[in-house]
C-alpha positions, -999 to +999 in steps of 0.1 A: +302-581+361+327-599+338+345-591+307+337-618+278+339-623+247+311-637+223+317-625+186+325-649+154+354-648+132+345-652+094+352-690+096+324-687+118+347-700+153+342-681+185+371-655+192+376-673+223+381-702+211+410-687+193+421-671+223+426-704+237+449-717+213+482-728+229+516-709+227+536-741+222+528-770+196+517-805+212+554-817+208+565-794+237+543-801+262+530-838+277+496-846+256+475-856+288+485-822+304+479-803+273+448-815+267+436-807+303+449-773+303+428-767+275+396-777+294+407-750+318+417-723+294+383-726+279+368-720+319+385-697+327+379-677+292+344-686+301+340-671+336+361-641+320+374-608+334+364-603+364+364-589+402+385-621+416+411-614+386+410-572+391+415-576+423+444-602+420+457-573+392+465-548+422+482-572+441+502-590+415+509-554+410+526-550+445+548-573+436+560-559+408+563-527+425+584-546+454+608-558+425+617-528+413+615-509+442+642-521+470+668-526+440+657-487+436+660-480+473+696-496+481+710-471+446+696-443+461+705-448+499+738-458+485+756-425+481+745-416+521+758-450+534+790-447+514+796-416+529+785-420+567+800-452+572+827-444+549+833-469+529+856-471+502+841-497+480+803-486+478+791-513+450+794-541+480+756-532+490+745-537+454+767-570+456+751-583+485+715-571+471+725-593+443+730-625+464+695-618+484+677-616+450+693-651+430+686-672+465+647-656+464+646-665+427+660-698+432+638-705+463+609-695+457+607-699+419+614-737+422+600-741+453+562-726+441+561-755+416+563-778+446+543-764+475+525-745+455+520-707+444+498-694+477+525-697+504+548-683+482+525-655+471+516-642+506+554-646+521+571-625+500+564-592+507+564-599+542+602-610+540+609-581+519+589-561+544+604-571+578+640-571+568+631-534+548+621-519+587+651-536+606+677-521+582+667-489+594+685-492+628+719-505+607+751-497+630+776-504+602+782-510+567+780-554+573+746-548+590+729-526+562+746-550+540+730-582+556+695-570+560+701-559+521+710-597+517+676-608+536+651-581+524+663-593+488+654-627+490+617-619+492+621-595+466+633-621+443+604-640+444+579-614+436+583-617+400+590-658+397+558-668+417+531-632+404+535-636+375+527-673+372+494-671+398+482-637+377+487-653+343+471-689+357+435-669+362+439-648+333+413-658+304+436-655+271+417-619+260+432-604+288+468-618+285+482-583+277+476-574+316+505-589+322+523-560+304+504-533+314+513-549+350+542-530+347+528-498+352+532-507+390+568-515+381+572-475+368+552-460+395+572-478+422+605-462+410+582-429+404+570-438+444+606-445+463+622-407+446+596-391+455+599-399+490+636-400+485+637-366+474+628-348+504+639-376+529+677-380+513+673-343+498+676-325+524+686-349+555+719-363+538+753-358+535+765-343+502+792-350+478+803-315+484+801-310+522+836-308+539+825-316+574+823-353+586+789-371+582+777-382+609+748-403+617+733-369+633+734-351+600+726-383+581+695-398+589+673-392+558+682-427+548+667-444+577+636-427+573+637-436+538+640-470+546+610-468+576+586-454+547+593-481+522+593-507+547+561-493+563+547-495+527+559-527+523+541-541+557+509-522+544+509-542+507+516-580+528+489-568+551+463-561+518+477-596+503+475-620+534+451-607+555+424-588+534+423-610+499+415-649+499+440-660+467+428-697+457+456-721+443+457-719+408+436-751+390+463-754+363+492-758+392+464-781+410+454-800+375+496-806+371+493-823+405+466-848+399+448-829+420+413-824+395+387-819+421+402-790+439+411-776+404+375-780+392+365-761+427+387-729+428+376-728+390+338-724+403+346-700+436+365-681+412+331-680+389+309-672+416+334-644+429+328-628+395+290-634+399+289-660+370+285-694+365+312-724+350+299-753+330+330-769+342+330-804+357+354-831+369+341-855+340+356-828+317+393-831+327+390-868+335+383-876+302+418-873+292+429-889+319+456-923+311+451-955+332+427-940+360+430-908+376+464-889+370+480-884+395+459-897+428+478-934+433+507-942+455+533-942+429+522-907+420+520-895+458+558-911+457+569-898+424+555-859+442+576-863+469+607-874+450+602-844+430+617-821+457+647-837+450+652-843+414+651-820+388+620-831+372+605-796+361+638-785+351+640-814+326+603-806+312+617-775+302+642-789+279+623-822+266+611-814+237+639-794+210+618-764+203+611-756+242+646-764+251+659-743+222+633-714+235+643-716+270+680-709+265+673-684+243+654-667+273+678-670+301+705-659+276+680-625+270+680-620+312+714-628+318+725-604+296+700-580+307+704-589+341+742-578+338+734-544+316+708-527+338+722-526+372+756-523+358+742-487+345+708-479+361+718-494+401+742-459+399+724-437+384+720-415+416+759-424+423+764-410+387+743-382+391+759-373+418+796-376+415+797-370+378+772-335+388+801-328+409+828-327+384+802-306+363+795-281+394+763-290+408+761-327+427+741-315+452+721-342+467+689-315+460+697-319+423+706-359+425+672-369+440+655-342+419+667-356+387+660-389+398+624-382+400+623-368+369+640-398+354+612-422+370+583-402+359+595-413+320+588-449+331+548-446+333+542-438+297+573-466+289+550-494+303+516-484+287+536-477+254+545-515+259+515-531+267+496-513+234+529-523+215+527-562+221+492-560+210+499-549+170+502-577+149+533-566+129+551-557+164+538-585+188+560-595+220+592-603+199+597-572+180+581-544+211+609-563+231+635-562+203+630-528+193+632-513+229+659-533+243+683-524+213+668-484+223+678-489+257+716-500+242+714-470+221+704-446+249+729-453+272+760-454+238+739-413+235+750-408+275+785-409+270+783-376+248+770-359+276+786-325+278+770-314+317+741-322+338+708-314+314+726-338+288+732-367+314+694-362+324+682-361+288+697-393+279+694-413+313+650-402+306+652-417+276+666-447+289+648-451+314+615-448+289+629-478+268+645-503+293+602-496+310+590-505+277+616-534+275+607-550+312+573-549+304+573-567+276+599-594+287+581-599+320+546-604+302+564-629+275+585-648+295+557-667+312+539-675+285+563-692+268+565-721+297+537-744+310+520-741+342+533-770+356+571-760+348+564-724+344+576-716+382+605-733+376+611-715+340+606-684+358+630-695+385+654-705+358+649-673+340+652-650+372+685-668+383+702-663+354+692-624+357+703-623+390+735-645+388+748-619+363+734-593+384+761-599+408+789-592+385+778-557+381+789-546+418+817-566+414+829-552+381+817-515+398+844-519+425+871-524+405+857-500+374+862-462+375+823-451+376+833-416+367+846-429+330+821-440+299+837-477+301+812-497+324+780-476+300+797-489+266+798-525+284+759-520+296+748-511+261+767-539+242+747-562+263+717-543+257+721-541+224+730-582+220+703-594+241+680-573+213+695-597+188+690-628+204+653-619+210+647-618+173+658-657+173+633-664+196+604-696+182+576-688+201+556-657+191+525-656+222+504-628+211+469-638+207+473-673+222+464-688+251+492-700+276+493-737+286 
């Protein structure tokens, strides 16, 4: 049973045919590709919503939960390896985190525009898995901060490579998905403190205790760690082993590569118990010179594309999509610096700023932490309504919450004792949900398939790149003082602005 769409508007057009209107205008974009991703658009809006693309929903939506979960994981482990391996500079496991996630991001983002998005789709989580369960068994500080290193680079591919297979099946009417996607992103904070708070609760060493902690009285951590990695293992297992994901037909089509294009387009159809009127004849037609992409110069160009930066230059051909892309990677960079410098310590904050307030027990950390993620759920349904109003869109639901988010954490520093720091850190944690679901539904739609891995790569570098000034700037910043929080929402607040600049408004309109 699919979902489709067969009203008129009053100019008496199908709906869908609106809904298959491109994001970009026809100077951004090559004409031949356009054209053809246009053919497919219509197919795929054609086949519509169903089981193949609900399916693919729940596990895109692993991903998501794997990229905000470990990043979760190593802040709350954090205060009980700090303490049993005693380590005087903390933030260096975020830091090397950091590293792990910009080389996923850069290898796998570019590299699914090249080999494609299936290999990259199924390896992922199983990196992030493996790695997750070895780090359990950590001797030391370097080890835990290794396998943080290794377990991150498949994290920071989830997002990158997802979110351009999920939005390639997507028929346009159902391109707000991709927002609502990130109610996995919530839940899997809401998931990894609810385990946390009995595992680190109650099996760690506290802020408060005046005995030694030693691995004896501290192993809540490395169950943690077994539980999210076993979790892990179980969501690779569902992807790879259970689910058959076909290559996307627009990454295909961008290859030359029309036949196998035009037959995942018709598995997909029959998946969902319907038929396409699709046919080869309809994408060759706008075809230059012969078949695109099928001759020996284009098998050579392909291969010389592994080592050039052909998509990167696509992305900054045309003025308008150059203009658009820099304006994007400016809006992650800054956010990509703002959120772990604040939100990567919360349960570090909670915990040592509790204990100058008279109750940082690790009972109370992991509590409040819990509470804090259960805000996030409502966050990312509130965002995926949001970009659907026509006065609010994707530019102003992301615009308004990521200036909230700025303002929520300026409201933290006036926090008088523990219920005040938990008041405020909710209320970020509402908005900056809001925010990520948004900017993770737009930020693909503003790029075309064949470059869109490597504008998501682009995009998730320059998050992560700034991401690894935040441990850096932790070590040598007092944590315990307002100063890193009034950097955090500056850049909160200035990546709001630059989101208001932004050309391309995608609500209601088909990506290319």
């Amino acid at each position: 049973m699919t979902d489709t769409k067969d009203e008129t508007n009053v100019e008496g057009r199908s709906l869908d045919d609106n809904l298959t209107v491109p994001v970009m205008d026809r100077s951004a974009v090559d004409p031949v590709y356009q054209a053809k991703a246009h053919v497919l658009n219509n197919a795929i809006q054609q086949i519509g919503m169903g089981r193949y693309q609900w399916e693919l929903f729940v596990l895109v939506g692993f991903g998501w939960s794997m990229d905000n979960m470990w990043p979760i994981i190593t802040s709350l482990i954090l205060p009980a390896v700090a303490l049993e391996f005693n380590q005087s500079k903390p933030p260096l496991l975020s830091l090397a985190q950091n590293i792990g996630l910009l080389a996923g991001a850069i290898f796998w983002g570019f590299g699914c525009d090249i080999f494609g998005r299936r290999l990259a789709f199924n390896a992922t989580i199983g990196v992030t898995a493996v790695f997750g369960l070895v780090a359990a068994g950590s001797p030391n500080f370097a080890a835990i901060g290794c396998f943080a290193a290794l377990w991150s680079v498949g994290v920071g591919g989830n997002l990158p490579v997802d979110s351009a297979v999920f939005l390639e099946f997507l028929p346009g009417s159902h391109q707000y998905l991709l927002t609502i996607l990130s109610i996995f992103w919530a839940f899997a904070q809401l998931l990894a403190t609810l385990v946390a708070w009995p595992l680190l609760g109650y099996r760690t060493c506290s802020e408060t205790d005046t005995a030694p902690c030693t691995r004896s009285r501290n192993f809540g951590w490395r169950y943690f760690l077994i539980a999210m990695g076993g979790f892990a293992m179980a969501c690779f297992v569902l992807r790879f082993i259970v689910f058959t994901l076909y290559e996307s037909p627009k990454y295909l089509m961008g290859k030359g590569r029309d036949v196998e294009a035009v037959a995942v387009v018709q598995k997909v159809a029959q998946k969902n118990g319907t038929v396409s009127s699709l046919s080869l004849a309809d994408l060759e037609i706008h075809n230059e010179g012969g078949q695109q992409g099928v001759d020996a110069a284009a098998a050579l160009k392909r291969k010389l594309e592994k080592i050039d930066l052909t998509h990167v230059r696509a992305l900054f051909r045309a003025k308008k999509l150059a203009y658009s892309t820099s304006l994007i990677m400016c809006i992650w960079a800054f956010i990509g610096l703002a959120f772990p410098l604040y939100n990567a310590y919360i349960p570090y904050t909670l915990s040592s700023r509790g204990a100058s307030f008279g109750d940082g027990s690790t009972y109370l950390t992991y509590r409040n932490s819990l509470i804090i993620a259960v805000l996030g759920v409502p966050g990312a349904l509130i965002g995926g309504f949001l970009v659907e109003v026509p006065l609010v869109g994707r530019k102003g639901a992301l615009a308004l919450s990521t200036v909230l988010t700025g303002v929520f954490l300026f409201a933290s520093t006036t926090a008088k004792n523990s219920n005040d720091l938990l008041g405020w850190n909710c209320g970020f944690n509402f908005a900056s949900n809001v925010m990520y679901a948004v900017l993770y539904a737009y930020t693909p739609e503003i790029f075309p398939t064949k470059d869109r891995g490597t504008g998501n790569a682009l995009t998730a570098s320059a998050n992560r790149v700034f991401g690894i000034m935040a441990p850096i700037i932790a070590i040598y910043a007092d944590l315990e003082t307002a100063a890193p929080v009034y950097v955090s929402g500056a850049l909160f607040l200035a990546a709001g602005a630059l989101t208001c600049a932004l050309p391309f408004e995608s609500r209601g309109k088909a990506s290319l």
